[in-house]
C-alpha positions in Angstrom: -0.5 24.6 -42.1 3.0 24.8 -40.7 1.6 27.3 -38.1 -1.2 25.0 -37.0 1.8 22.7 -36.7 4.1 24.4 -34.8 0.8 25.6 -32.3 -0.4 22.1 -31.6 4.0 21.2 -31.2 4.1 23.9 -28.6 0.5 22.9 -26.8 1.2 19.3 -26.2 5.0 20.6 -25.0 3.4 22.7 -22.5 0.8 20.0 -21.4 3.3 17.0 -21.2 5.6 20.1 -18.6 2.3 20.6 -16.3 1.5 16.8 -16.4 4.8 15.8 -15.2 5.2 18.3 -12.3 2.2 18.0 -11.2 2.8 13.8 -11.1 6.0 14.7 -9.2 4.0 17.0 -6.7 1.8 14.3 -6.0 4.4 11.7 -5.3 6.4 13.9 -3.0 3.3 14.8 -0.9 2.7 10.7 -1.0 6.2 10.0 0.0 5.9 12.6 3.1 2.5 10.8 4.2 3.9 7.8 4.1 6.9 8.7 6.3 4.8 10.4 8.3 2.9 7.6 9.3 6.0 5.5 9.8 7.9 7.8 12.0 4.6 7.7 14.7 4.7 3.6 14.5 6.5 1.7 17.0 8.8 -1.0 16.2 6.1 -3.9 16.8 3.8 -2.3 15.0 5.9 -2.3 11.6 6.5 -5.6 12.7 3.1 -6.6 12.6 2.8 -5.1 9.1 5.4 -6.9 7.4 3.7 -10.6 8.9 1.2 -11.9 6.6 -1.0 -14.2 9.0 -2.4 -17.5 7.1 -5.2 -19.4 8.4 -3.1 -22.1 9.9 -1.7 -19.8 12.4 -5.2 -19.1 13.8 -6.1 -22.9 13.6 -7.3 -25.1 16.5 -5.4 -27.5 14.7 -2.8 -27.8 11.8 -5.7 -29.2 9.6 -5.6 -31.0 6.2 -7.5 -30.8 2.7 -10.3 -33.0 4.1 -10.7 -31.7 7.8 -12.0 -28.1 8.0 -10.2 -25.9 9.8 -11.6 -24.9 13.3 -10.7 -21.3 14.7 -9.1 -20.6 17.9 -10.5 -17.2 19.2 -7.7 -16.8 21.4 -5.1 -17.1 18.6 -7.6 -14.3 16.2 -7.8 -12.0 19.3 -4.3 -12.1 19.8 -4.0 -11.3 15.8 -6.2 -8.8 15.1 -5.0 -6.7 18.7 -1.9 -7.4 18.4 -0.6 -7.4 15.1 
């Protein structure tokens, strides 16, 4: 009995080892992607990913709960291109 205990102690030390490194592989290999990706972006583009865009901004008008709101296509080009 102490045997079988000592086994299953040593298996589920061994398991929880490869389970963590292999979590801290796959976080490093994230981390590099994502710097990657940041490094080829130009400063306008970061920009544009840090502005969250509501549906006023794109509005003919400022609108209010009982008028709809109309889209300016200008304003949604210039959003989706640009930003």
């Amino acid at each position: 009995m102490k045997t079988h205990f000592i086994t299953a102690l040593i298996f589920i030390m061994f398991f929880s080892v490869k389970v963590q490194s292999t979590t801290a592989e796959k976080e490093e290999k994230a981390v590099l992607f994502a710097k990657t990706i940041v490094n080829k972006m130009t400063l306008e583009e970061k920009v544009g990913q840090m502005t969250q865009v509501t549906i006023q901004t794109l509005s003919k008008t400022q609108g209010t709960k009982s008028q709809h709101h109309e889209l300016d296509l200008a304003k949604l080009e210039e959003a989706i291109t640009k930003y």
